[in-house]
Phi, psi and omega in degrees: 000117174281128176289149192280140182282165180222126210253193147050028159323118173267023192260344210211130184233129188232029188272135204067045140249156190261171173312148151162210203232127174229156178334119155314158172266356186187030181200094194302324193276031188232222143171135195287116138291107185268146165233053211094005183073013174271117177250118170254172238223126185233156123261160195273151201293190166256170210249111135342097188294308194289026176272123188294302188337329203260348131098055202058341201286134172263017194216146164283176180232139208268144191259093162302355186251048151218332191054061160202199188245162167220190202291135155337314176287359207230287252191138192258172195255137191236129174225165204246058190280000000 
């Protein structure tokens, strides 16, 4: 079951940032998408507990040194508070 993206978040500020993809503030298996100086709220797909790759997790984890999400067994869960 995938969990829902969230666009036009006020918890994450992303004005004088350039686009791209940035550290959640409290949550490893998600990631802020800046836009337009707009932040939406992403989430990383799911995760196969019984997948060795997903280490128990039930979510990937966002790789902040690629900005993209990975296997959980790949990335310690890193967050930006």
């Amino acid at each position: 079951m995938s969990r829902p993206n969230h666009d036009n978040i006020d918890y994450y500020d992303c004005s004088g940032k350039p686009d791209g993809t940035y550290i959640h503030p409290s949550d490893c298996t998600r990631y802020i998408m800046c836009t337009n100086g707009r932040a939406a709220d992403m989430a990383c797909p799911d995760c196969d507990p019984g997948d060795p790759r997903c280490a128990g997790s039930k979510y990937q984890r966002f790789n902040p040194g690629g900005s993209y999400y990975d296997w959980p067994s790949n990335i310690e869960c890193i967050t930006d508070p």
